[in-house]
Each structure stands twice: as C-alpha cells, then as structure tokens.
ZAMIDO-9020 format. One line per 3 residues: number of its first residue (from 0); their letters; for each residue x, y, z of N, C-alpha, C, O, CB. Coordinates in steps of 0.2 Angstrom, whole numbers, always signed. Glycine has a CB too. Layout:
% ZAMIDO-9020
NUM> A> X:Y:Z:X:Y:Z:X:Y:Z:X:Y:Z:X:Y:Z; ... .
***
This chain:
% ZAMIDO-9020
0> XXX> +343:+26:-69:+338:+25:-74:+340:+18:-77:+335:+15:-80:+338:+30:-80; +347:+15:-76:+350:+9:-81:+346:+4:-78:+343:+0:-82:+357:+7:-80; +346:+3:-69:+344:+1:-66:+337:-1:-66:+337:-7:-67:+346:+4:-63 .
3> XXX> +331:+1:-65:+327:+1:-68:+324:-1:-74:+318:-2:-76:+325:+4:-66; +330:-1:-78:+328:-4:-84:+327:-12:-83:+322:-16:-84:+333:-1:-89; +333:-13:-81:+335:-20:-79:+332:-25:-74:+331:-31:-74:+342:-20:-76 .
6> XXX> +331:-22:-71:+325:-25:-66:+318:-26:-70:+315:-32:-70:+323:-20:-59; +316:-21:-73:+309:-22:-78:+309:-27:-83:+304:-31:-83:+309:-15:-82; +314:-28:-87:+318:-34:-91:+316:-42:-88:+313:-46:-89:+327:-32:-90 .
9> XXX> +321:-39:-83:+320:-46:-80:+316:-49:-77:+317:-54:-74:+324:-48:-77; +310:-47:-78:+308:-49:-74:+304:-57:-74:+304:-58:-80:+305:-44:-72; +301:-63:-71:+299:-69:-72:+293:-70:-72:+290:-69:-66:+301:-72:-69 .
12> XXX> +290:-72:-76:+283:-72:-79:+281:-79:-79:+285:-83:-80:+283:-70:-88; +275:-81:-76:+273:-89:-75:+271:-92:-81:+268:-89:-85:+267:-90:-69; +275:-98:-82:+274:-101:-90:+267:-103:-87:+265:-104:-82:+281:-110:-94 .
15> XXX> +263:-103:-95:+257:-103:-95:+254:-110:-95:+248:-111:-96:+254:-100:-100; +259:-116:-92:+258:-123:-91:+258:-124:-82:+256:-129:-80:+263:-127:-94; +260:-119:-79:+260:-117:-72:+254:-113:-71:+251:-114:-66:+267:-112:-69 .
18> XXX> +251:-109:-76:+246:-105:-74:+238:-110:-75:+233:-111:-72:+246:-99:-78; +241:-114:-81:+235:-120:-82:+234:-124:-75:+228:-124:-73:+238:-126:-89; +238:-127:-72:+238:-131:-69:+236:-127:-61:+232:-130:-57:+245:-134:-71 .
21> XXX> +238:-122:-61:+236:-120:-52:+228:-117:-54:+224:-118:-49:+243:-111:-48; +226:-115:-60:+218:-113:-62:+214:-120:-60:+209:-122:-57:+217:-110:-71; +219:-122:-62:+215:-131:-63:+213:-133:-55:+208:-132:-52:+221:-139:-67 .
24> XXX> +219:-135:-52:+219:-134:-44:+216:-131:-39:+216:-132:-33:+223:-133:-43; +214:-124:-43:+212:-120:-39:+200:-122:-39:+196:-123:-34:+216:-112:-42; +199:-122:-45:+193:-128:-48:+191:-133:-44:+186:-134:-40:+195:-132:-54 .
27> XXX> +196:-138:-44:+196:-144:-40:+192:-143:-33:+186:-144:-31:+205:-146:-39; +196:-140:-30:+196:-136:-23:+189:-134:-22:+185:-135:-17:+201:-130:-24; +189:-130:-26:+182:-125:-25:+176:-134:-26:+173:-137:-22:+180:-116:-35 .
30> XXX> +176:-135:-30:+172:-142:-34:+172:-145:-26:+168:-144:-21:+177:-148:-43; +177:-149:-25:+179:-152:-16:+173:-150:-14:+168:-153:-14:+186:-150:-11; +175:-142:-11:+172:-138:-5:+165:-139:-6:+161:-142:-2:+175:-129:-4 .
33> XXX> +162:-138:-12:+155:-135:-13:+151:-142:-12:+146:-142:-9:+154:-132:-21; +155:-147:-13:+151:-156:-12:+152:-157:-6:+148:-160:-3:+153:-163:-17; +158:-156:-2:+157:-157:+5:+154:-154:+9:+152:-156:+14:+160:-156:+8 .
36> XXX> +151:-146:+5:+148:-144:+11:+140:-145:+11:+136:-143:+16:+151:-138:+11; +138:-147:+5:+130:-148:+1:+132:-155:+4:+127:-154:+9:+128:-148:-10; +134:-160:+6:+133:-167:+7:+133:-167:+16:+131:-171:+20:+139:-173:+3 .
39> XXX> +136:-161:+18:+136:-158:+27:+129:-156:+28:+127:-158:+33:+142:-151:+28; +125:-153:+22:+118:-150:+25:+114:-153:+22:+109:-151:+22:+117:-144:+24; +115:-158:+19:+110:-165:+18:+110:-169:+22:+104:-171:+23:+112:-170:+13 .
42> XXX> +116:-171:+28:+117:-173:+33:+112:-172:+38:+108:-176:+40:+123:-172:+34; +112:-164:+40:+111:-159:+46:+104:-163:+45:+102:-166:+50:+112:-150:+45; +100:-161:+38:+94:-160:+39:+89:-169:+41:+83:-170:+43:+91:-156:+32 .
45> XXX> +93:-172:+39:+90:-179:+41:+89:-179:+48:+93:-177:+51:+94:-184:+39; +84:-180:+49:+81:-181:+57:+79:-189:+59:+74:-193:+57:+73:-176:+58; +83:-190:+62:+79:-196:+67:+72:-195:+70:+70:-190:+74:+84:-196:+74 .
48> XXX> +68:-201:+67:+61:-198:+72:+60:-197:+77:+54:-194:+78:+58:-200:+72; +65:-201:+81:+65:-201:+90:+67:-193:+93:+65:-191:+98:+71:-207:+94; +71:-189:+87:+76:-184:+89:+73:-178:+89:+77:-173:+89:+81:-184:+84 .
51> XXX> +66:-178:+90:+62:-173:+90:+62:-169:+95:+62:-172:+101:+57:-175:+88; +61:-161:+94:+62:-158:+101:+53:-159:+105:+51:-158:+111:+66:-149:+101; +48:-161:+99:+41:-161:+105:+38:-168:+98:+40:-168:+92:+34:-150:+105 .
54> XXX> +34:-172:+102:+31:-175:+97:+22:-176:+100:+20:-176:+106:+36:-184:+96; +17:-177:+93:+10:-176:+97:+10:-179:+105:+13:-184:+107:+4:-179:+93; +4:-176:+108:+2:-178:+114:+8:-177:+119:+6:-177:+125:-1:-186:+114 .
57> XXX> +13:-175:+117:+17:-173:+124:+15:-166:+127:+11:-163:+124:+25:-172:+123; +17:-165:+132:+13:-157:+134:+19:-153:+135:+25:-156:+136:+9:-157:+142; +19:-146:+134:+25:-141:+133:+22:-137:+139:+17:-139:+142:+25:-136:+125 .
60> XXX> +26:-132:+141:+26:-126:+144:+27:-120:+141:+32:-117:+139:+30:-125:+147; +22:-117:+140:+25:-107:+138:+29:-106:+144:+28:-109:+149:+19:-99:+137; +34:-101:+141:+39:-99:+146:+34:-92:+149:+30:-88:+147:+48:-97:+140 .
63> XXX> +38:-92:+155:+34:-88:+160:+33:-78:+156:+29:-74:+156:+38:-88:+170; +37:-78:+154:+38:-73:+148:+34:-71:+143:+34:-65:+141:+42:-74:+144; +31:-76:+141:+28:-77:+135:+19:-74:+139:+16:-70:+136:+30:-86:+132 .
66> XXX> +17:-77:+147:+12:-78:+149:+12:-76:+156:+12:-79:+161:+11:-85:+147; +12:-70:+157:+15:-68:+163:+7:-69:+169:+1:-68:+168:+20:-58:+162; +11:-71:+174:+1:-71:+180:+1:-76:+179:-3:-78:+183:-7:-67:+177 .
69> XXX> +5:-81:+175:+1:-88:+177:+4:-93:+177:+10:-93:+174:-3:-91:+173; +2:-99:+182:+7:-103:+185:+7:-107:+178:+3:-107:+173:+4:-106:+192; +12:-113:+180:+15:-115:+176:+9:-122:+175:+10:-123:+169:+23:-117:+177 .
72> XXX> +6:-124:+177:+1:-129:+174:-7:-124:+169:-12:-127:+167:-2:-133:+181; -5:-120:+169:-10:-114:+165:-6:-112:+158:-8:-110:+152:-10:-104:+171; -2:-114:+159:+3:-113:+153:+7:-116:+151:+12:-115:+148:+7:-110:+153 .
75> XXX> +4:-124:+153:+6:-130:+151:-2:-133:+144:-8:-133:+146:+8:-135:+159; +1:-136:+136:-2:-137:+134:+0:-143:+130:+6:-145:+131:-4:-131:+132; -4:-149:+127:-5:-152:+122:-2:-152:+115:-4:-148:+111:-9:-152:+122 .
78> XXX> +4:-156:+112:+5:-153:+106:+1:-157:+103:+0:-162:+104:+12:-153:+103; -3:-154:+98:-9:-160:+92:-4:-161:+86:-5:-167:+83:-18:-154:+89; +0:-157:+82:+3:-160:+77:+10:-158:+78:+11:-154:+82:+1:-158:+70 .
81> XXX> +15:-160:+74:+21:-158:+72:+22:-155:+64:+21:-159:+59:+25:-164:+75; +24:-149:+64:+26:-150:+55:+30:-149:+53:+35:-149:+56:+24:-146:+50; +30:-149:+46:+37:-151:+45:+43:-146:+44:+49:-148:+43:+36:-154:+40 .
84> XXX> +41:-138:+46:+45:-135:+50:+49:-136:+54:+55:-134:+54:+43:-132:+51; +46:-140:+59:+51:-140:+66:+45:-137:+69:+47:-139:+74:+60:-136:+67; +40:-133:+70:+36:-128:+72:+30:-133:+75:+30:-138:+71:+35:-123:+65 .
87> XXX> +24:-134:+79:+19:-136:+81:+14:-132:+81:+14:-126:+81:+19:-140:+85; +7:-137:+83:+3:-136:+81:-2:-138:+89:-4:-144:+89:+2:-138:+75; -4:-134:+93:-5:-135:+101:-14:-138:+102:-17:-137:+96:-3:-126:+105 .
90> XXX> -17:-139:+105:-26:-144:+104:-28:-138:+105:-33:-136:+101:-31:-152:+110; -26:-132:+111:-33:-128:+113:-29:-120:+111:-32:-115:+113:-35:-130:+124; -25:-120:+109:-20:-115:+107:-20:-113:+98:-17:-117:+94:-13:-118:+110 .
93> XXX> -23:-107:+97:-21:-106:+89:-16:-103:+87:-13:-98:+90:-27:-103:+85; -13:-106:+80:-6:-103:+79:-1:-110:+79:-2:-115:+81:-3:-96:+86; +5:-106:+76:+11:-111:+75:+18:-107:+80:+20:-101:+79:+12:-111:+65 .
96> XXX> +19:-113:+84:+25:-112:+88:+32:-115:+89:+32:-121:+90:+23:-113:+91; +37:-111:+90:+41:-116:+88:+45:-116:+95:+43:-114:+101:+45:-115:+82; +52:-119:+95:+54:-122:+102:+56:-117:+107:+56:-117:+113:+60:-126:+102 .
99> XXX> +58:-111:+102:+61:-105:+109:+55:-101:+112:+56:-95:+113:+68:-98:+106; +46:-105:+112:+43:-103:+114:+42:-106:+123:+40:-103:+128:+39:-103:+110; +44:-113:+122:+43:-115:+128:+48:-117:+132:+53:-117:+128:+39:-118:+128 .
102> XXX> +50:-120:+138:+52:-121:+144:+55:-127:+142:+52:-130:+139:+47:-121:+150; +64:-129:+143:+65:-134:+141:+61:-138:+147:+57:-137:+152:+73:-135:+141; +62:-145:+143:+59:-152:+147:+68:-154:+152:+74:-154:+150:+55:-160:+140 .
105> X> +65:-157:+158:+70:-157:+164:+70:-163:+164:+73:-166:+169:+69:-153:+172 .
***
C-alpha cells in the first residue's frame, strides 16, 4: 500500500507554461495545414485554356459501351459548348456529358 502511495505523490504534472506553449504549437500547425491545403486547391482548379480535355468544334467518340451496333464514325459527334463544369454540350446530341463518356483521343 506505501508503495502506491508514493508513486501517486510523485507523480509529474506539465507546468502550465509547457501546456500554453505545445496548445499554441499545436494551432500553428493546424492554421499551416489548413492554408496549404486551401491554396493546393486553388491551385488544382485553375485551368489552362489549352489544358482542356474537349474544346468546341472538336469531335468526340462515345465509347462503344455506351452505343453498342455502331461503328465508330456513328458515334463520333461535335462538341458545340464547353461548361463550366468540365461537362459539354454535343450539336446533334441532347444532354450534358462528361469525359468518361467518350474514347480517349490517340
């Protein structure tokens, strides 16, 4: 029983100028992370205008999946707009589409 007294006693308690200081540090940190990573996806979303995966007047493919029975100039179309999704807008085709609909370009 003495035993456990004495250990309980002694035990070492962080001075509350150690606790100020690692809370602070630990703030810092978080504050760091959260602007690196908001100024990483400010980054992402800026687009180059060349960097586009379809721009008007190029022509796409539906993937044969998508359009089964038909050859690939039957399922090749016009894009008429781009939005600002990332998503387009096809001349003879209604609806909004986006890239994992068609056939990369080779």
């Amino acid at each position: 029983m003495q035993i456990k007294r004495l250990t309980l006693e002694k035990r070492h308690f962080m001075k509350d100028e150690t606790k100020r200081w690692l809370s602070s540090l630990a703030v810092a940190a978080g504050t760091l992370g959260t602007a690196f990573l908001i100024k990483k996806r400010a980054k992402s979303k800026e687009v180059v205008n060349g960097n586009k995966w379809a721009r008007p007047g190029m022509l796409v493919t539906f993937r044969a999946e998508l359009m089964p029975g038909r050859d690939a100039s039957e399922r090749t179309y016009r894009v008429k707009t781009l939005l600002p999704s990332d998503r387009i807008l096809l001349e003879s085709v209604a609806g909004e589409h986006t890239k994992g609909e068609f056939e990369r370009v080779r």
